[in-house]
N, C-alpha and C positions, 0 to 999 in steps of 0.2 A: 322360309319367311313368307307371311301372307300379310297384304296391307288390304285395309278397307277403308273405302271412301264414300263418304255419303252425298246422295243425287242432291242438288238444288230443288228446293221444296218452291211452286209457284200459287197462292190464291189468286183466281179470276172473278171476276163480276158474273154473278149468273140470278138475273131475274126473274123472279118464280110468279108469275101470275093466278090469280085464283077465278074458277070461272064468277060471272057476274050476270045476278037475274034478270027478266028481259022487263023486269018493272023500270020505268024510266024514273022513277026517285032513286033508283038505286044507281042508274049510271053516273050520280056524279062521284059517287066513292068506288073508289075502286083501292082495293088493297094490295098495295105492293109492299113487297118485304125489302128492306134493302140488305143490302151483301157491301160489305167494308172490303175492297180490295187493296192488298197491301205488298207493296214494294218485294221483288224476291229477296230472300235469305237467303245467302251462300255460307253454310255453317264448315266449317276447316273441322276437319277431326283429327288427331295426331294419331302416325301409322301404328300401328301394333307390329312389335317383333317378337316375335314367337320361334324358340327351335326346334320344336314340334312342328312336323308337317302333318298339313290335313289328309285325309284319307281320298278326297276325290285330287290331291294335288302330286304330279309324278315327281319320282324321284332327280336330282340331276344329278345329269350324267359325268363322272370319273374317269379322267383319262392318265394312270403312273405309267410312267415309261418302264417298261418292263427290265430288268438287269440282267443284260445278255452283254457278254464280250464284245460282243460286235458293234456297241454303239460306244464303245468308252472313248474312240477317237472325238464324240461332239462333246466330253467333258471337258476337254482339255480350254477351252475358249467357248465365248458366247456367240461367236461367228462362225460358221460352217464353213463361209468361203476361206476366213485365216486359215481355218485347221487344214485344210483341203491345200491349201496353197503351200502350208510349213511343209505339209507332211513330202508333197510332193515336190517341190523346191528339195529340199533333205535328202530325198532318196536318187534325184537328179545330180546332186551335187557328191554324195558318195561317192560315185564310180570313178568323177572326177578327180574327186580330192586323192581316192586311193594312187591312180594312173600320177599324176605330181608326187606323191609321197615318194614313190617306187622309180619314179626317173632323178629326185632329189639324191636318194640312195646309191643308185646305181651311179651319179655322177659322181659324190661324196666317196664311194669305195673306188671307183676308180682313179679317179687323183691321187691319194695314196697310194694305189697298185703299183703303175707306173714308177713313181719317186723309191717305191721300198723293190721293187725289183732291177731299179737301173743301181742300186748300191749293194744287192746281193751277189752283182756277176764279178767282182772285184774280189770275193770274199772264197771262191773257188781256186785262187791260186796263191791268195793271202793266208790261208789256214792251215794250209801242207807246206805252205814254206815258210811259218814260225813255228810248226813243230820240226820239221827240219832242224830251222835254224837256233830252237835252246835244247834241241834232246839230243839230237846228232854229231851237232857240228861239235860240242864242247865233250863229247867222250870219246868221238874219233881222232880230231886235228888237237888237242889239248894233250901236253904230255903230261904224262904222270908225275915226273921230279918236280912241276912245276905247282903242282896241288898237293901232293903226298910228302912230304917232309920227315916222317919216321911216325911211330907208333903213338901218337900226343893227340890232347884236344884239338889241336890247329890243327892237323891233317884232318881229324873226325869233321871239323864244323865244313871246313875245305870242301870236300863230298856232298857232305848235306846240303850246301851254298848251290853245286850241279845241279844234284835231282830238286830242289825248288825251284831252280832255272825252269826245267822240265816240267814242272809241274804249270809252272806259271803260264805255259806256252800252249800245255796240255788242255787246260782247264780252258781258254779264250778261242782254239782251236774247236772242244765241243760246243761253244756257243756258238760259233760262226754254222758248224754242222747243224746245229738245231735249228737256227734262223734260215740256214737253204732249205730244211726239207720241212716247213713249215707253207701248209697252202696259199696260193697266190691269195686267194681273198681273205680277208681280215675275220671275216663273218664265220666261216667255215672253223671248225674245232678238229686238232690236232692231237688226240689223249692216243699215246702207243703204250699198251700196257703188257709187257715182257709175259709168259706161261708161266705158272709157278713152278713147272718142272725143271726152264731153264735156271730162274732165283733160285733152287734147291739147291742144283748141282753146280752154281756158277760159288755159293757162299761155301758149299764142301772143298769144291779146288783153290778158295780163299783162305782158308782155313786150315786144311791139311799143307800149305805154303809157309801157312803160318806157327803153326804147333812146333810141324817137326825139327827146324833151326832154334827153334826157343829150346825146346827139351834139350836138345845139345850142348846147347849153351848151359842152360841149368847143368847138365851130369857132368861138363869139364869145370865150375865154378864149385860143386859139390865134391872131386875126386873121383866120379865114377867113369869116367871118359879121358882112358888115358893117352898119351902125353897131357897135364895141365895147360889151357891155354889163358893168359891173364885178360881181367874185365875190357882193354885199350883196345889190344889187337884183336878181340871178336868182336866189339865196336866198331872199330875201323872196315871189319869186311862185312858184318851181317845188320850193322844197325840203320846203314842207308836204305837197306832192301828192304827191313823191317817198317819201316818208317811210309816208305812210299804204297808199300804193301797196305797199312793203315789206311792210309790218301785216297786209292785205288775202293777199297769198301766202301767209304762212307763218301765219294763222286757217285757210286754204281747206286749206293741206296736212295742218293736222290733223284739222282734219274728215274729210278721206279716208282717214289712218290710223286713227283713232278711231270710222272708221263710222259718225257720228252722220246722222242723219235731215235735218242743217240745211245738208248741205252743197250743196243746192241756193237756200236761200235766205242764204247769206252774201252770194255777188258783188250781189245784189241792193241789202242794205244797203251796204254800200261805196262801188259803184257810184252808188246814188242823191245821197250826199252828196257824192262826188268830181266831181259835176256843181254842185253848190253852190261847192264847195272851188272850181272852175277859174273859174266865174263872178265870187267873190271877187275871183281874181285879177287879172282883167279890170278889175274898179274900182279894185286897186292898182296897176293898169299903167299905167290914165288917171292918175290919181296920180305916180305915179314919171316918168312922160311917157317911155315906153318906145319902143323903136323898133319900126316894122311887124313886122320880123319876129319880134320877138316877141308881139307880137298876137293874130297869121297865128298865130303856135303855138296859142296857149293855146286860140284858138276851136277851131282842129281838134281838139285835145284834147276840147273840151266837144262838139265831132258826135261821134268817136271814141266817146267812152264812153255817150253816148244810145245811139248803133247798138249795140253791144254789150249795153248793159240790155234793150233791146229784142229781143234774140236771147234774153238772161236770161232774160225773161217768156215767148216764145215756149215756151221749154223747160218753164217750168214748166206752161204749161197742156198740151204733150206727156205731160209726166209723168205730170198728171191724169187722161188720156186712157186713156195705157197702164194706170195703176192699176183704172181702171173695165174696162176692158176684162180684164184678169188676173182681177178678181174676178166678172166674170159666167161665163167660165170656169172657176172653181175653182167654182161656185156650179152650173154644167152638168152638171159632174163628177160635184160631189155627189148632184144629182138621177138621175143616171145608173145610180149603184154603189146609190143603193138601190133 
């Protein structure tokens, strides 16, 4: 933009004399010019704006803030000191905030520690003495005339009545187990997930438990297994086993979905009783006056599942083995990295 202004224009008096000849007629004219002087004129011109610049007129100078990372902290406000102030207030106050989050925590899980470990030490002599007391006490001190009545549904339901006692006892027994060997703090995750080789070989010895008293039963129900034994009396001795046999699978499968810590000592419990349970049997067989081969069953039945608890137990002291073994290496480790 170029503005022009125009100077104040001034006329002055300026008297111009003419020379005058030395004849004395003539000095009385003398000729003067006169000059009209006239007031200054201050003429206003209106600026001229032009967006063309003249060629003698320099460029002005541009100054864009250049767009580097480094300055995007002055977009955030039109104050440098706010920005300057938030940013650093914010990162003063972090370490803070974190150090209260973290002692909020630690006090928040420790209240609970306390409360949930003074009602776990109760649950160490409560748990073995209600399995005790529905699996033991009513198939040892419980006489038989007093449940078994003859070859009928009443004596079948009778039995069945026991082993759900057991069962009931069993089942709040592995929950008490799960809740001890669950870590003090709340925070920490507790997934124990069984090897597939032991699932393999624990659902084969489930199983061949299971076939081979079924098959028997079918071949004396069909004629092929002789002496005949009728549908009541192989109920009365093979259908409680059967039954809790059921029970025992589908407790272990969810233990393996569910992760829990106990799923190495479930077959344990089961096991121990379903060695009771078959024994039972054997004095309802003398009783019913059964034929050998069903006898012959039931005993292999009762070595059958020794041999297997006995595998049970081997495992668990493996486990204990590896467990000790994992932690003196994780304990190597540690001594190592620092």
């Amino acid at each position: 933009m170029a503005s022009f202004a125009g100077a104040s224009s001034t006329i002055s008096t300026i008297n111009v004399q003419r020379p005058l000849p030395r004849s004395p007629k003539l000095l009385k004219f003398t000729n003067v010019i006169p000059v009209v002087t006239s007031r200054p004129v201050r003429v206003k011109h209106p600026p001229i704006c032009c967006t063309k610049l003249t060629p003698w007129e320099p460029s002005p100078a541009k100054h864009a803030p250049a767009e580097d990372a480094g300055y995007d902290f002055l977009q955030k406000t039109t104050n440098i000191f706010e920005t300057l102030g938030s940013e650093n207030t914010a990162e003063a106050e972090a370490p803070l905030a974190s150090a209260q989050t973290e002692e909020v925590t630690a006090d928040a899980s420790n209240q609970p520690l306390a409360e949930l470990q003074f009602l776990k030490w109760p649950m160490w002599l409560l748990g073995p003495s209600l399995l005790l007391s529905t699996g033991m006490v009513p198939t040892l001190w419980l006489p038989i005339s007093s449940i078994y009545l003859g070859p009928n549904i009443a004596s079948l339901l009778s039995l069945i009545g026991l082993d759900c006692i057991f069962n009931l006892g069993a089942t709040l027994f592995l929950l008490m187990a799960d809740s001890c060997a669950r870590p003090k703090r709340l925070t920490q995750s507790c997934n124990s997930k069984p090897p597939f080789s032991y699932q393999f070989w624990n659902m084969v010895a489930n199983v061949t438990g299971f076939i081979i008293p079924v098959l028997l039963l079918f071949g004396s129900q069909k004629g092929f297994v002789q002496p005949q034994l009728s549908f009541i009396p192989c109920a009365v001795l093979l259908g409680p086993y059967l039954l809790l046999l059921s029970v025992q699978v589908l407790t272990e499968l969810l233990t393996w979905h569910w992760q829990s810590p106990v799923w190495l000592v479930t077959p344990v419990v089961y096991e121990s009783y379903r060695v009771l349970q078959l024994m039972r049997g054997l004095k309802l067989g003398a009783e019913l006056s059964a034929p050998a081969w069903m006898m012959h069953t039931i005993r292999g039945l009762v070595c059958w599942w020794v041999l297997i608890l006995g595998m049970q137990l081997m495992r668990v002291a493996w486990f204990a083995g590896f467990t000790t073994r994992a932690r003196k290496q994780q304990y190597s480790s540690a001594s190592a990295d620092g």
